[in-house]
N, C-alpha and C positions, 0 to 999 in steps of 0.2 A: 955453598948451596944456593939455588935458586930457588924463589917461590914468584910463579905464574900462574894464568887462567889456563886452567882445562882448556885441552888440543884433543881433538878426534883422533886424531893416531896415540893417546893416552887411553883412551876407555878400557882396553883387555890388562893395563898392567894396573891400573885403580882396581878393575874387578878381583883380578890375584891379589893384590894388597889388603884388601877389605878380606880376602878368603881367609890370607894368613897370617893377618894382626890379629882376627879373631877368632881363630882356631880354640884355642887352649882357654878362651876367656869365661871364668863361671859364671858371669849374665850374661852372657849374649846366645841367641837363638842362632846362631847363624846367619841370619838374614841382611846383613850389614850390604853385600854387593850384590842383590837383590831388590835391596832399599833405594841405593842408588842409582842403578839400574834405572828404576821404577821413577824416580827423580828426574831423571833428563829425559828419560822416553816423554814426561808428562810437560814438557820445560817448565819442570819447577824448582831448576839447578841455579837459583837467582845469583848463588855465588862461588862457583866448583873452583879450586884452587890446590895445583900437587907443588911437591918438592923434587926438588929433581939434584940429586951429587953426580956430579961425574958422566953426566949425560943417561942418566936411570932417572926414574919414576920411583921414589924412594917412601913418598906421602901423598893423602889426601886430603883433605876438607870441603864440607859441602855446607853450606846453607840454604835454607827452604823457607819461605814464606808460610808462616802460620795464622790460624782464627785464635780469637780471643772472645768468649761469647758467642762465638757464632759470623764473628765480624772479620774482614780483614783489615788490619787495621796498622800495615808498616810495621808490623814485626815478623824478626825471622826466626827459623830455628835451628843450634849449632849441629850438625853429626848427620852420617858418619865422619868422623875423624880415624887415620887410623894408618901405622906408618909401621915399614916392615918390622918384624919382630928384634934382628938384629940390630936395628939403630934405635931401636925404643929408649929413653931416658937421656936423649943427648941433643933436648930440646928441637928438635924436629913439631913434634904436634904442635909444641907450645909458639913457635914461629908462623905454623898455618894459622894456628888458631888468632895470633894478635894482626896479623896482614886479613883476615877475613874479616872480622873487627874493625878492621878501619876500612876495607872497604863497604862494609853497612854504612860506618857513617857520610861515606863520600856519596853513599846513595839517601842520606836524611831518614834512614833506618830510625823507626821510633825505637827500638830495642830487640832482645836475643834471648832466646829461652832454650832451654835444654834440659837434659834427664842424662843426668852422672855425678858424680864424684866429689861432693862439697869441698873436701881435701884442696883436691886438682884445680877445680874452677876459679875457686873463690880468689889466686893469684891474680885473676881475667877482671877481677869487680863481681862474678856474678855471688849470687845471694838467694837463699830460700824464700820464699814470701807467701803466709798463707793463706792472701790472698787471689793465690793462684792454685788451680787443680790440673790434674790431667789424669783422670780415668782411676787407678788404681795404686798409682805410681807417688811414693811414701813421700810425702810432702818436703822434705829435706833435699831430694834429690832432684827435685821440679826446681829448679833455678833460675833466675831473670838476672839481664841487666839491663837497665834503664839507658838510652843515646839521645832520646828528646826528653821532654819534662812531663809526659803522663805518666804515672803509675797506673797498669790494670789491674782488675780483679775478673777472675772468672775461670771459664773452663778453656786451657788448653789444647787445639786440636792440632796435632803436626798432619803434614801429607798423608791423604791415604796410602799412598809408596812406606810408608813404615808400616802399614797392615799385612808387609809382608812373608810370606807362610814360607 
């Protein structure tokens, strides 16, 4: 398997991918290839990276520049992630997601926030901190990892590209 930056002749099989990782999922609105969509139309794809077996488009990851207070302030934010339904559990996401990861730090990425799965993440370092909010979103599942030495405190705002309907 290969893990590369998003190629323009990738965006219609990231869109399917995103459609049909998230198909059956009971939190997700749909809106995942939508989202990302909304993400690179706005160039706020600071870090799109697929998996590719066998010369297919098999994964995605995206990272997005987030506020913290209101501020930008060199943090990003993890998701969509999301990798076809048949290759699910055969570490696929888990590969985008540590190659995304290091490429924050190769950009001096202060750190990475997201909204999922304490379980899942917490293999990655992230961690809850209630220090931090994001709107309505159950404080356990608002997750940070720290890449420089500031801890935030405040209100999380990811893209408006995730305000999507």
């Amino acid at each position: 398997m290969e893990i590369r930056p998003e190629r323009s002749g990738d965006v219609e099989a990231i869109r399917e991918i995103a459609r049909v990782a998230f198909r059956d999922h009971p939190h997700s609105r749909q809106t995942e290839a939508a989202i990302i969509d909304g993400l690179r139309r706005a160039n706020a794809l600071s870090v799109s990276l697929v998996a590719v077996r066998d010369g297919t488009v098999v994964g995605h990851v995206a990272f997005s520049p987030v506020t913290i207070d209101g501020e930008g302030n060199g943090w990003y934010g993890l998701g969509p992630v999301c990798v076809l339904p048949e290759l699910q559990r055969q570490g696929i996401g888990q590969a985008l997601i540590r190659e995304g990861l290091a490429c924050l730090r190769r950009m001096n990425a202060r750190g990475c926030v997201l909204v999922g799965d304490p379980d899942y993440y917490g293999r990655f370092g992230f961690i809850s901190d209630p220090a931090l909010r994001c709107g309505d979103v159950p404080a356990e599942y608002l997750q940070r990892l720290v890449l420089g030495r500031t801890v935030p405190r405040g209100e999380v705002r990811f893209h408006p590209a995730f305000d999507a309907a």
